[in-house]
Chimera marker file (.cmm) of the C-alpha trace (Angstrom):
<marker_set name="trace">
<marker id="1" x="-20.101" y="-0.911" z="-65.289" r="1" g="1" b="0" radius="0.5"/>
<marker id="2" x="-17.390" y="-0.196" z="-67.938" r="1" g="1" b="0" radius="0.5"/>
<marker id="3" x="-18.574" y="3.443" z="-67.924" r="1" g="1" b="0" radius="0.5"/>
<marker id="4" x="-17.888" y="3.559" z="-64.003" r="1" g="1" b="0" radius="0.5"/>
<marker id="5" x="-14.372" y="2.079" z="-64.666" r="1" g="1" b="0" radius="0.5"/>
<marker id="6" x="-13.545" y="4.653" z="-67.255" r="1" g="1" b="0" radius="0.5"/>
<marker id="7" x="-14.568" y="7.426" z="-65.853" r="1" g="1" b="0" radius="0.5"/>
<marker id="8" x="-13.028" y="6.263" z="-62.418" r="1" g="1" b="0" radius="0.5"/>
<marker id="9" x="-9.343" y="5.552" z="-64.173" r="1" g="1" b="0" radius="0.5"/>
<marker id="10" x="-9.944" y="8.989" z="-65.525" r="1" g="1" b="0" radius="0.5"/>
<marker id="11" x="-10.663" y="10.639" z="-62.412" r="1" g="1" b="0" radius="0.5"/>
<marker id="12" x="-7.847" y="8.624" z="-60.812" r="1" g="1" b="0" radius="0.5"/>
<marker id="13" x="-5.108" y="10.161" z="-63.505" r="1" g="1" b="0" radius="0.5"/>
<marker id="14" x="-6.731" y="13.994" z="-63.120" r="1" g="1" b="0" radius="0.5"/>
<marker id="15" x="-5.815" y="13.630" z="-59.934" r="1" g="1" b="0" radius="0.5"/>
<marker id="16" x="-2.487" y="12.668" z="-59.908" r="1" g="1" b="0" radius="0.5"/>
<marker id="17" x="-2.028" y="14.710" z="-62.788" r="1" g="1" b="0" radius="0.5"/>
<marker id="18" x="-3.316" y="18.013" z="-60.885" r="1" g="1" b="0" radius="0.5"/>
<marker id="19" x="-2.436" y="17.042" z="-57.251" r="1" g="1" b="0" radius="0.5"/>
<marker id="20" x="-0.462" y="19.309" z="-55.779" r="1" g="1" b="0" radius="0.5"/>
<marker id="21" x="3.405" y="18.980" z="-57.188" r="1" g="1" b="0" radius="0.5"/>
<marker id="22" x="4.800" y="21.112" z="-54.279" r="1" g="1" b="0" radius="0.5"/>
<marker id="23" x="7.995" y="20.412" z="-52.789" r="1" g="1" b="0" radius="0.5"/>
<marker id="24" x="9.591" y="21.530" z="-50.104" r="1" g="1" b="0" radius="0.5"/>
<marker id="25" x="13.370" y="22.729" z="-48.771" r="1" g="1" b="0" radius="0.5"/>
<marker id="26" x="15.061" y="23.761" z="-45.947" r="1" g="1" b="0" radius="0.5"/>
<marker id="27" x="18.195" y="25.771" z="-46.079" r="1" g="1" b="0" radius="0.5"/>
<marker id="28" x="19.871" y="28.830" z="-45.355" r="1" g="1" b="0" radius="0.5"/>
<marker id="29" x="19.310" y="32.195" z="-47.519" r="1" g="1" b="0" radius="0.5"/>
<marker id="30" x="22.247" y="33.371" z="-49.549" r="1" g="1" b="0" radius="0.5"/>
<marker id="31" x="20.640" y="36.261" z="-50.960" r="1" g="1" b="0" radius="0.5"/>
<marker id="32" x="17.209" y="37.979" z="-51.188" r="1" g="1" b="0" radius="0.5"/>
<marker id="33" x="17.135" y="40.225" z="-54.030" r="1" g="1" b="0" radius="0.5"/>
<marker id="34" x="13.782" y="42.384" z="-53.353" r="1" g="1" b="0" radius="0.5"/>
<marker id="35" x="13.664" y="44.376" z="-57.027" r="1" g="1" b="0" radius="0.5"/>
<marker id="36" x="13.663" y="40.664" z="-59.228" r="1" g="1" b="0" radius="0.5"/>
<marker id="37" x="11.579" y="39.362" z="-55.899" r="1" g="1" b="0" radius="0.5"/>
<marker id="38" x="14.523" y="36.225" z="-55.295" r="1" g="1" b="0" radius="0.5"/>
<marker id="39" x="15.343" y="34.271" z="-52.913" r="1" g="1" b="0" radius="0.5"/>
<marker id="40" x="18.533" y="32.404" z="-53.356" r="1" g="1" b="0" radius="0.5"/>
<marker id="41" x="19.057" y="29.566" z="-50.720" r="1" g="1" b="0" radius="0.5"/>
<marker id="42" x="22.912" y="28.029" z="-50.103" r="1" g="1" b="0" radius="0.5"/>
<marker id="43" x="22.160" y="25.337" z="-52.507" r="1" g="1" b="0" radius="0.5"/>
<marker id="44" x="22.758" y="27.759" z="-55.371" r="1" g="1" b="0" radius="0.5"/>
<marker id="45" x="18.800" y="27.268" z="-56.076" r="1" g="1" b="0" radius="0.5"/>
<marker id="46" x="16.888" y="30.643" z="-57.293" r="1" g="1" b="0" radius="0.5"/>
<marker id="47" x="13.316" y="31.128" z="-56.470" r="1" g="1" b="0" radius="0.5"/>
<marker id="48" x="10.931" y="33.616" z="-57.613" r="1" g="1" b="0" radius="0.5"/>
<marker id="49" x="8.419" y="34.944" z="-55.212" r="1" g="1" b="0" radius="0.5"/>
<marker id="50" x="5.153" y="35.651" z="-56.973" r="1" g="1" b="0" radius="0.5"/>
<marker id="51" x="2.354" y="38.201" z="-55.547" r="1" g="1" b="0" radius="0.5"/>
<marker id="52" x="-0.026" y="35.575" z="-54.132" r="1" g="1" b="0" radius="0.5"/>
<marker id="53" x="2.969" y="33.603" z="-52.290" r="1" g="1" b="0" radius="0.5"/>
<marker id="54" x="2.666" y="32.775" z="-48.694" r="1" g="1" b="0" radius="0.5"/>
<marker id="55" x="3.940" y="35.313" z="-46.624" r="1" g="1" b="0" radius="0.5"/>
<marker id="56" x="5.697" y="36.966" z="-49.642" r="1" g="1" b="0" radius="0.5"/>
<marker id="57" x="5.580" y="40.281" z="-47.695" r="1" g="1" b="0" radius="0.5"/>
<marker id="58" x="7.607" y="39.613" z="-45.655" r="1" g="1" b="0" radius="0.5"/>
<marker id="59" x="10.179" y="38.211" z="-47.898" r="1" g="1" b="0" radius="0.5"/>
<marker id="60" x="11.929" y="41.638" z="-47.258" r="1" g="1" b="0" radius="0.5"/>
<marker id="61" x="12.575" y="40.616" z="-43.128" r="1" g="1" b="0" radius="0.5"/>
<marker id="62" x="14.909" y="37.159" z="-44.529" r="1" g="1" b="0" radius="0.5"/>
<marker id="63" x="18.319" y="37.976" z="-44.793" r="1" g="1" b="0" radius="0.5"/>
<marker id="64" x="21.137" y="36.422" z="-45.829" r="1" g="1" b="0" radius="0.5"/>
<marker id="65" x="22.191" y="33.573" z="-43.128" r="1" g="1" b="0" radius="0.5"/>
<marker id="66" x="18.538" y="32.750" z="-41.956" r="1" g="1" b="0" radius="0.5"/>
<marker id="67" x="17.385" y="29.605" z="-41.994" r="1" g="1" b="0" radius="0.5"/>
<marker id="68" x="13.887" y="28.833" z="-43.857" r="1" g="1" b="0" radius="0.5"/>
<marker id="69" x="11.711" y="26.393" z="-45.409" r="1" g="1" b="0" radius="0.5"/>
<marker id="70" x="10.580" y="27.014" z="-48.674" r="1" g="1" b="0" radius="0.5"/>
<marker id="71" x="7.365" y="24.965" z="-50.364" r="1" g="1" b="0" radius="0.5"/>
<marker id="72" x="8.238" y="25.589" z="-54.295" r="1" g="1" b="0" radius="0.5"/>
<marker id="73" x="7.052" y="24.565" z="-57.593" r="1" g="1" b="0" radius="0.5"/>
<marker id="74" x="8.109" y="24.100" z="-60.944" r="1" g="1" b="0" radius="0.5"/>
<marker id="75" x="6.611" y="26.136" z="-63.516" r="1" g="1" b="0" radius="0.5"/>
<marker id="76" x="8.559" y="25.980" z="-66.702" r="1" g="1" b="0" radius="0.5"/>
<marker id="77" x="12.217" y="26.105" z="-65.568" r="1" g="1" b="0" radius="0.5"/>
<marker id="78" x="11.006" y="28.325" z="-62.899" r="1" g="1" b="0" radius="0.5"/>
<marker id="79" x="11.337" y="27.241" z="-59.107" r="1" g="1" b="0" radius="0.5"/>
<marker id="80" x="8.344" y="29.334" z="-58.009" r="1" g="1" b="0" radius="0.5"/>
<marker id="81" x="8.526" y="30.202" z="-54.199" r="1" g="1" b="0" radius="0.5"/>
<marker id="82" x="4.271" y="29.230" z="-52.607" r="1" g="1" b="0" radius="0.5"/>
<marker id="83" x="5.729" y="29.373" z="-49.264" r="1" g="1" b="0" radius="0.5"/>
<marker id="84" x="8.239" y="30.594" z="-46.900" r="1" g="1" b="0" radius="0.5"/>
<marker id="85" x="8.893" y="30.455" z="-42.868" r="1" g="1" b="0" radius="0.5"/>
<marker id="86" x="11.477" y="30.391" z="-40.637" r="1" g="1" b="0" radius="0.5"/>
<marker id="87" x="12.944" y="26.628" z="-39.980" r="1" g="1" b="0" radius="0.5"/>
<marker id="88" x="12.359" y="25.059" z="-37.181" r="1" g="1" b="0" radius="0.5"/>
<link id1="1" id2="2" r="1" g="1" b="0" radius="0.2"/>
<link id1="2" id2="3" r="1" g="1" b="0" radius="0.2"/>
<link id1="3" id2="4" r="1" g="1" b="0" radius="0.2"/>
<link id1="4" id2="5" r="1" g="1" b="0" radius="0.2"/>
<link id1="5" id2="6" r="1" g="1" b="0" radius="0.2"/>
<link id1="6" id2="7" r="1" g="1" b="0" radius="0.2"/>
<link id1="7" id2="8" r="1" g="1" b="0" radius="0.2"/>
<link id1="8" id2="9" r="1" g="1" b="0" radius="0.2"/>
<link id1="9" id2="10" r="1" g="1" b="0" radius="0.2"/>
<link id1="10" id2="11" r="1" g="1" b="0" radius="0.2"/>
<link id1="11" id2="12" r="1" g="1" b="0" radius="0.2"/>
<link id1="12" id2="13" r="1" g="1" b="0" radius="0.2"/>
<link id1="13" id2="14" r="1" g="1" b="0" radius="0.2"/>
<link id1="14" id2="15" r="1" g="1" b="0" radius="0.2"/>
<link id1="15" id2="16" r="1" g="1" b="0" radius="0.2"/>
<link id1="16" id2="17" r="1" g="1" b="0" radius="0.2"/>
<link id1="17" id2="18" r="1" g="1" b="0" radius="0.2"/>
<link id1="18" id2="19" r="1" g="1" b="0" radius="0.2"/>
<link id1="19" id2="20" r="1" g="1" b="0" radius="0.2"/>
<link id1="20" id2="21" r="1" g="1" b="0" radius="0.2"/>
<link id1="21" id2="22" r="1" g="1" b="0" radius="0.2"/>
<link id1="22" id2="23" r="1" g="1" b="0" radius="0.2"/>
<link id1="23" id2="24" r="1" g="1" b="0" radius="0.2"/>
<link id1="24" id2="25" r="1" g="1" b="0" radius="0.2"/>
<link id1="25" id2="26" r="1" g="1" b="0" radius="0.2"/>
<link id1="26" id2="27" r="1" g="1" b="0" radius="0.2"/>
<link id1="27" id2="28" r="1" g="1" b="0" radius="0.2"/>
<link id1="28" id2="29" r="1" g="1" b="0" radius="0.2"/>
<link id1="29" id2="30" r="1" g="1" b="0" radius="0.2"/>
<link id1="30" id2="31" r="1" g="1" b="0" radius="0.2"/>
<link id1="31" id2="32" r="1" g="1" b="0" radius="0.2"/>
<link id1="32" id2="33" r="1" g="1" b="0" radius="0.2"/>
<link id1="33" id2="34" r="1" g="1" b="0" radius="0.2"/>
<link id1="34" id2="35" r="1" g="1" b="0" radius="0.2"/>
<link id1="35" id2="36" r="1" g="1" b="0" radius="0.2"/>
<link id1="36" id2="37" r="1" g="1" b="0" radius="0.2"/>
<link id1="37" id2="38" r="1" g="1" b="0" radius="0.2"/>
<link id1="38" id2="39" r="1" g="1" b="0" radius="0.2"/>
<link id1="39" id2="40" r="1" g="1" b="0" radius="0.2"/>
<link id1="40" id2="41" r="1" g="1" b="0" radius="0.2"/>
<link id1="41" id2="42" r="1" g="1" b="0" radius="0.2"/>
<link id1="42" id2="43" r="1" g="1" b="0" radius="0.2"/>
<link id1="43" id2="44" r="1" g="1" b="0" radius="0.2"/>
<link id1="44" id2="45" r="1" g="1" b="0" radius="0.2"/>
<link id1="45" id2="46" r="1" g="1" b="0" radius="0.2"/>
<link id1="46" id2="47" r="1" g="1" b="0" radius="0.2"/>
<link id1="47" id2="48" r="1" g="1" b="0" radius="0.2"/>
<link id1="48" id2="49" r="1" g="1" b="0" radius="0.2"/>
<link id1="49" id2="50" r="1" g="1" b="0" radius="0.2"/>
<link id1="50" id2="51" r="1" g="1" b="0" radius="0.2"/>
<link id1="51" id2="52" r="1" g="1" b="0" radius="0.2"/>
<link id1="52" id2="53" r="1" g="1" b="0" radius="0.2"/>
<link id1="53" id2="54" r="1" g="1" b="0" radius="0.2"/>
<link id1="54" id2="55" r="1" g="1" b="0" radius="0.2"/>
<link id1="55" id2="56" r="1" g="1" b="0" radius="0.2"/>
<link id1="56" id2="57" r="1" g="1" b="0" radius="0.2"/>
<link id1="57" id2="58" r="1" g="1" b="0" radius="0.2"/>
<link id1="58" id2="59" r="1" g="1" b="0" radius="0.2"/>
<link id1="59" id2="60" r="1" g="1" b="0" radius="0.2"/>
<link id1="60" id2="61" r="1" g="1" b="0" radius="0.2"/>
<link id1="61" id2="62" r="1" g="1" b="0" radius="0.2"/>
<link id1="62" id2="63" r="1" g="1" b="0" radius="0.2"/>
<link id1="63" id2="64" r="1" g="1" b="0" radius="0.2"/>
<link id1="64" id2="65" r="1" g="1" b="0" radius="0.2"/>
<link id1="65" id2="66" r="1" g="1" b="0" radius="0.2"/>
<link id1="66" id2="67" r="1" g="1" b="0" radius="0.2"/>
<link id1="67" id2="68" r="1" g="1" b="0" radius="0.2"/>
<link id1="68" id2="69" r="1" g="1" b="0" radius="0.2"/>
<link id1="69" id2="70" r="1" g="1" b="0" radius="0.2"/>
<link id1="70" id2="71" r="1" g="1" b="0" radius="0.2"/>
<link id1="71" id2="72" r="1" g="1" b="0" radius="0.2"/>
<link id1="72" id2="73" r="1" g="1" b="0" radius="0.2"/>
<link id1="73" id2="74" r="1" g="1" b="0" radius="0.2"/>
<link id1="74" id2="75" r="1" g="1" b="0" radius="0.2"/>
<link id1="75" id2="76" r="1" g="1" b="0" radius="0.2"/>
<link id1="76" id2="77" r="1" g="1" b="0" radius="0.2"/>
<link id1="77" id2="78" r="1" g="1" b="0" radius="0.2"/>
<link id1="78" id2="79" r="1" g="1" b="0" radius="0.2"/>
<link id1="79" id2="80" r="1" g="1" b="0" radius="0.2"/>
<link id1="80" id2="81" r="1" g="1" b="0" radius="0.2"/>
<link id1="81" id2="82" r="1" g="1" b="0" radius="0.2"/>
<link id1="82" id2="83" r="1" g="1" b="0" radius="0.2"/>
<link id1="83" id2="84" r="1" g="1" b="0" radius="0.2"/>
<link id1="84" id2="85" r="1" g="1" b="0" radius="0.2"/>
<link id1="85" id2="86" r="1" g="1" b="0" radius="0.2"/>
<link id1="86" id2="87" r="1" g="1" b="0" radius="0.2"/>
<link id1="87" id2="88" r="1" g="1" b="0" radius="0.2"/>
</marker_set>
């Protein structure tokens, strides 16, 4: 019984400890900066698009004005850009 209750609290703390930490934001895009692959919402927040990123191709067809959600992480001091869609 006591091993089923360790290994349970352990379980338990793995899993908050590796759920998913994604957030998400809505705003409008103050810049898109396709050589550093950016995206700069009105907040002043910079996120970096990375290869396997939702939708990351077409990253290029946001411009400056548009309104989007963005589901981001933190990696590091990084705000790493998973997704990205219009807002609606």
């Amino acid at each position: 019984m006591r091993i089923q209750l360790i290994s349970a609290a352990m379980f338990a703390a793995l899993f908050a400890a590796g759920a998913a930490q994604a957030e998400q934001t809505t705003g409008k895009i103050q810049s898109v900066d396709l050589a550093a692959m950016t995206v700069t919402l009105d907040n002043g927040t910079v996120y970096q698009v990375q290869d396997n990123t939702e939708h990351h191709n077409a990253v290029g067809g946001y411009l400056p004005g548009n309104m989007v959600t963005v589901v981001w992480e933190m990696q590091g001091q990084t705000h790493v850009l998973t997704a990205i869609s219009p807002a609606g």
